[in-house]
N, C-alpha and C positions, 0 to 999 in steps of 0.2 A: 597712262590714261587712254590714249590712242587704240591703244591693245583694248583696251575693254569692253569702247564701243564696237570694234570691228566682230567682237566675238557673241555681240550682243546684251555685254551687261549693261549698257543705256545708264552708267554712273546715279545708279541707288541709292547711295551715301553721299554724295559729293554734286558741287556745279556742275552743269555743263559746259565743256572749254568750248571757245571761239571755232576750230578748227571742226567741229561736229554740227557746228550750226546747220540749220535745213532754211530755203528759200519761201516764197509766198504761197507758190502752187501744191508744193508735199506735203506741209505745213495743212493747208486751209483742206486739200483731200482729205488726208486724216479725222481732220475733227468733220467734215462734211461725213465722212463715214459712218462715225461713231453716231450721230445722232438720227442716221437710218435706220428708227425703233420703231418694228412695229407696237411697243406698250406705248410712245409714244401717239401713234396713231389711235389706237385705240382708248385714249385718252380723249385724241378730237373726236372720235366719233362718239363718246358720252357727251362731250360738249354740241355735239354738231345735233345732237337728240334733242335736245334745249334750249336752243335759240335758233332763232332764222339766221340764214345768209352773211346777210348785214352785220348784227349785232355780235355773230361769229368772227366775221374777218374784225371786228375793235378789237373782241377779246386776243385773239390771236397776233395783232398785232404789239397791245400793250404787253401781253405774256413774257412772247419772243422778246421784245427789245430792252426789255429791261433782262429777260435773260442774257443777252449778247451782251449789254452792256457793264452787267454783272462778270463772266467770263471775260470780258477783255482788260477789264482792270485788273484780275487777278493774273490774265496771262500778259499786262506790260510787265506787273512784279516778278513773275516769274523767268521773263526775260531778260529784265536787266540783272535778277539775281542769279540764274540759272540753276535754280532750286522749283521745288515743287512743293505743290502746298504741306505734305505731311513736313520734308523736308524745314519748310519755313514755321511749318509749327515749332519747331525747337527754341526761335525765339520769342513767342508770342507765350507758348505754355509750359516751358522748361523740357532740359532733356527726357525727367521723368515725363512732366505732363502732357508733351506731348504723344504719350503713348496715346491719348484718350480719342484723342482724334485719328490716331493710328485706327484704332478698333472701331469706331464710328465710320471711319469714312472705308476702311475696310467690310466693313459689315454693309455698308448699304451695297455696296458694290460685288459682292456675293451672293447677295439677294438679289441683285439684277439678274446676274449669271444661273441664276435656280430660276426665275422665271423666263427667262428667254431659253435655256436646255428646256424645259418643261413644255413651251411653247412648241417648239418647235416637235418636239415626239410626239405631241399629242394632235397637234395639226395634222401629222402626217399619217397616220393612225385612221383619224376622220375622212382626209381628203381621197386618201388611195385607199378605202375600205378593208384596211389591215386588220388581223385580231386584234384583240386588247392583250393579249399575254404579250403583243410586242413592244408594247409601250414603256417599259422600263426598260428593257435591251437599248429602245432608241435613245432613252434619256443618256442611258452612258457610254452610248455611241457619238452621241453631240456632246455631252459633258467635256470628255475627254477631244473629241476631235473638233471643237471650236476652240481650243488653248493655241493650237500649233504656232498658229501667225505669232500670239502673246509669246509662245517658246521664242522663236526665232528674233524679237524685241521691236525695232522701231522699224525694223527693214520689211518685214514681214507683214507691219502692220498697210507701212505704204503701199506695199505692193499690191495687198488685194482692195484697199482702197483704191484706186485707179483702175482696176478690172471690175469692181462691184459697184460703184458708185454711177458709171455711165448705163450700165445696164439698169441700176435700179431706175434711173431717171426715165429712161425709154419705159421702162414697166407701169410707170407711173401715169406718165400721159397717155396712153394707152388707154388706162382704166379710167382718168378723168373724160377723155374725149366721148368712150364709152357708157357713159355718168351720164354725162351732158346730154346725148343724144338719148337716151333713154326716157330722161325725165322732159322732154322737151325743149331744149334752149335754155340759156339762162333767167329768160322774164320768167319764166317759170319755175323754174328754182327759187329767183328770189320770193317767190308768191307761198312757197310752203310754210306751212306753218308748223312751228316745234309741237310735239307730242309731250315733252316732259319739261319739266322744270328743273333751274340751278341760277345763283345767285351770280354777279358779276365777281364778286371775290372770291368763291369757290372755283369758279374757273379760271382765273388766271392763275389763283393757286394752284390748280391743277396742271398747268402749263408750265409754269415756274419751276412746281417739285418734280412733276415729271423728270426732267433734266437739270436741277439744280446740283444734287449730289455729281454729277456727271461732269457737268462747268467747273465747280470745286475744286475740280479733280482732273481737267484737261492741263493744269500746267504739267502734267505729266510730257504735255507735248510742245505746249507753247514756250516752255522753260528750252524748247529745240530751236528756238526762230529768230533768225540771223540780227532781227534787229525791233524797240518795239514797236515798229508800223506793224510790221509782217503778224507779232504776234494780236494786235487787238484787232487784226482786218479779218486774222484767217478764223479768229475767235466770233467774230458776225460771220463770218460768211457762213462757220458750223451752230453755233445757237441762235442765231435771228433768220439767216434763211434757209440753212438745214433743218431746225426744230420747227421754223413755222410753217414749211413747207408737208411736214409731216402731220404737223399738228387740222392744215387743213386738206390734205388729202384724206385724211378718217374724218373728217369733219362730212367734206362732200359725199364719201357714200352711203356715210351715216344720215344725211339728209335726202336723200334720192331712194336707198335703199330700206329706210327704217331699222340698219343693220351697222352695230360701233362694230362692229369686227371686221378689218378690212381684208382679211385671209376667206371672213362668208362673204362677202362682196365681191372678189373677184372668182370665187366659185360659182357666183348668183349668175356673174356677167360669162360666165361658159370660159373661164380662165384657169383650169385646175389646172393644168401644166406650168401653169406662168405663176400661179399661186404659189406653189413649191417652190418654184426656181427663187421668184421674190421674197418670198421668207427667208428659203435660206441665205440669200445674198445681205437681206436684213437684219438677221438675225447674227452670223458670221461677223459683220465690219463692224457691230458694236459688241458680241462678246468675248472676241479679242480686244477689245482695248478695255471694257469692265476691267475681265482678268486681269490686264497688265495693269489697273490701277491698283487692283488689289494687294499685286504683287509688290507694289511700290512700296503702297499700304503697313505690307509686311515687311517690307525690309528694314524700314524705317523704324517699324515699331521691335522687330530681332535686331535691331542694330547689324543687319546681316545683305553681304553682297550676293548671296546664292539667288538671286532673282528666278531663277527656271527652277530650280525643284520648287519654291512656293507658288509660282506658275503653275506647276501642275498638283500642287495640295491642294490650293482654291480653287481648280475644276473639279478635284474629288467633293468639297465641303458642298460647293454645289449643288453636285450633281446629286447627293446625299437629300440636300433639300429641296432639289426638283422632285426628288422622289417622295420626300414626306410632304409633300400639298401647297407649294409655294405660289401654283399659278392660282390660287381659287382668293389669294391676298394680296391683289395689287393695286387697288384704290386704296386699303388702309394702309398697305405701305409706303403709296406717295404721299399721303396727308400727313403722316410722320415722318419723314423724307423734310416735306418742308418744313415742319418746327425743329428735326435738331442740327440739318445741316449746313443753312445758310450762315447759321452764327458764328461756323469760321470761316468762310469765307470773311467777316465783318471784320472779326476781330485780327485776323493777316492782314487786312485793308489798314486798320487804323494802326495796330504795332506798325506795319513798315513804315505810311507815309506821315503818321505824327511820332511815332517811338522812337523810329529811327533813321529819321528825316529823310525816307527813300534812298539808305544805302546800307544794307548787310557788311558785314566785316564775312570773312571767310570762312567756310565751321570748320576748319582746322586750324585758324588761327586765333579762337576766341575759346574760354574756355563758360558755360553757357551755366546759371542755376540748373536744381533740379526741378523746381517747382518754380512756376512764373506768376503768383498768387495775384497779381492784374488783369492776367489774360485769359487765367481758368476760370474767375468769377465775370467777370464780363461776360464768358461762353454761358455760364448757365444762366445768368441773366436773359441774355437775349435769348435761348431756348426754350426759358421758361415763359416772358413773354409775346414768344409765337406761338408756342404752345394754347393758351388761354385767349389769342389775341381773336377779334371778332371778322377783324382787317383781312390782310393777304397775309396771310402767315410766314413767309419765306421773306418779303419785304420788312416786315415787324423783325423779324430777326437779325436780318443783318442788320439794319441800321442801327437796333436797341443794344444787340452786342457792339459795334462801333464807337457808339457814343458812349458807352457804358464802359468801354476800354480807355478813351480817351477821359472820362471824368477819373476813375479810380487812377491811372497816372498821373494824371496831375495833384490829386490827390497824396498820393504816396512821394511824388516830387516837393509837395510840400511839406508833409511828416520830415524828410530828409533833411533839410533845407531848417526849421524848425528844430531834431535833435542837434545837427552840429552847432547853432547854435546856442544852444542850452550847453551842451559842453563845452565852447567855447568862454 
């Protein structure tokens, strides 16, 4: 097992042993990484279009903290079980059924990796006045060259998180301080008034889905964390103050600037050099770890340890769909983001700490259904009702799949309970 990590298989199939564990600081860089988005940011700056100041930092901070608080409960299960959520899907939706979350939560996270390649060639295209025939060259020049880190596995990841993460921060203050003085001070900022319109539940939806597929999906890392303080601390430190940090930094130059794009922003502010450099350091720390959720994704769903060649299939699939028009669909893909993803998160939540009274048996040592028909209808439950729901769509789901797992269990506990006595 030893041998696996060291070579970089990050144990695809299987727990993570005690001996591979990682501490507070590797831990909480990584996810601080991962949620250095720019589509994040320019989520806030559609929000930051729409509401003043004030009524920004509520939404952002309700967003963020129920995201953080959403990730960190998925990343204590992941720690004490040292499994990851597709992996924990086995119990929840059976060997087969959990392929379904295999492809869903692979799928969203293939679509991150097509709009973040996409992003990034097309930016650079615009910024350094390059032709247009260069623009697909660039795509699967970044397609393929933001995998490496993901080749290389958990080592790779940390590594340029701790190089890219200090510098984005320096990038950042930079352009807030530049913000500020711009628009006059803060009294003055808070005096602006929004140009467009969005409802309270639209935006935190929008804050929520942005990075909910992503939290779903960090036990990829927190299932690494020595213990679970480490995993529900390092889990806020990347979705409640990595995401909302993001969330309002496009928020601010969206309001200073009349501009959600924080790549024209710091263009505006005579940063095109630093623009570049900040994208791609942004764009780099979370699509190495997309990819490597994908890859997880995959492995899960091939029942297969090859992690580095589906590493680098899912920067082809990609980079495939950077090229067929993925950046021109990222509002409609977080509003579907948030009705089908949260629901497993819900439904992992309620099989562990009511199914399975917060303790896994070991998947080599349990032999598992194919089909876990409590935990599949549960899923579509709550995705159908976030779907439809008028509410915050990604809250509507996890909790309607939860509860909706917890009823049909007990349910089905009572059908059980019920036939043996009828044959008795």
């Amino acid at each position: 097992m030893a041998q696996a990590a060291d070579n970089g298989n990050d144990y695809p199939l299987s727990e993570v042993p005690a001996g591979a564990r990682k501490g507070l600081f590797s831990t909480s860089i990584m996810l601080f990484g991962f949620t250095f988005f720019t589509a994040t940011m320019f989520a806030g700056g559609k929000i930051g279009m729409a509401f003043d100041f004030k009524t920004l930092i509520w939404a952002a901070l309700i967003g963020n903290l129920l995201l953080g608080a959403y990730a960190a409960v998925l990343g204590l299960i992941a720690c004490r079980s040292g499994l990851n959520s597709v992996l924990m899907g086995r119990f929840c939706f059976g060997e087969v059924g959990s392929k379904l979350s295999d492809m869903l939560l692979g799928f969203t996270q293939v679509g991150w990796y097509a709009w973040g390649t996409a992003t990034m060639a097309l930016a650079l295209v615009k910024i350094l006045g390059l032709p247009e025939g260069w623009t697909i060259p660039l795509m699967v020049l970044f397609g393929f060259g933001f995998c490496i880190t993901a080749f290389v596995g958990y080592r790779g990841l940390d590594l340029l998180s701790r190089v890219a993460v200090p510098a984005m921060c320096v990038f950042l203050v930079w352009s807030l301080w530049l913000a500020t003085g711009k628009v006059g001070g803060l009294d003055a900022l808070l005096a602006i008034q929004p140009q467009e319109s969005m409802s309270m539940n639209l935006a935190i939806t929008m804050i929520f889905g942005t990075f909910v597929s992503g939290a779903t999906q960090a036990t990829n890392w927190t299932r690494f964390a020595r213990n679970g303080r480490v995993a529900m601390l390092s889990s806020m430190v990347g979705f409640f103050f990595g995401n909302g940090l993001m969330i309002v930094t496009g928020a601010y130059g969206a309001i200073v600037y009349q501009q959600p794009d924080v790549v024209e922003v710091l263009v505006l502010q005579g940063l095109s050099m630093i623009a570049v450099m900040m994208l791609f350091l942004n764009l780099w720390t979370t699509q190495d770890n997309t990819i490597y959720n994908f890859a997880a994704a995959g492995c899960n769903l091939l029942r297969s340890e090859r992690r580095k060649l589906i590493t680098v299939v899912g920067a082809g699939i990609g980079t495939l769909l950077a090229i067929g028009g993925m950046y021109e669909m990222l509002i409609p893909f977080l509003i579907l983001l948030g009705s089908i993803i949260p629901p497993i998160g819900g439904v992992i939540m309620a099989d562990y700490f009511y199914g399975h009274k917060q303790r896994y048996p070991r998947l080599a040592d349990v032999r598992l259904p194919k089909f876990n028909a409590v935990g599949l209808a549960a899923y579509f439950i709550g995705a159908f009702c976030a779907y439809v729901s008028p509410w915050v769509a990604p809250i509507v789901g996890i909790l309607v799949g939860a509860l909706a797992y917890v009823v049909l269990f007990q349910l089905r506990q009572l059908a059980t309970r019920s036939a043996g006595t009828s044959r008795a």
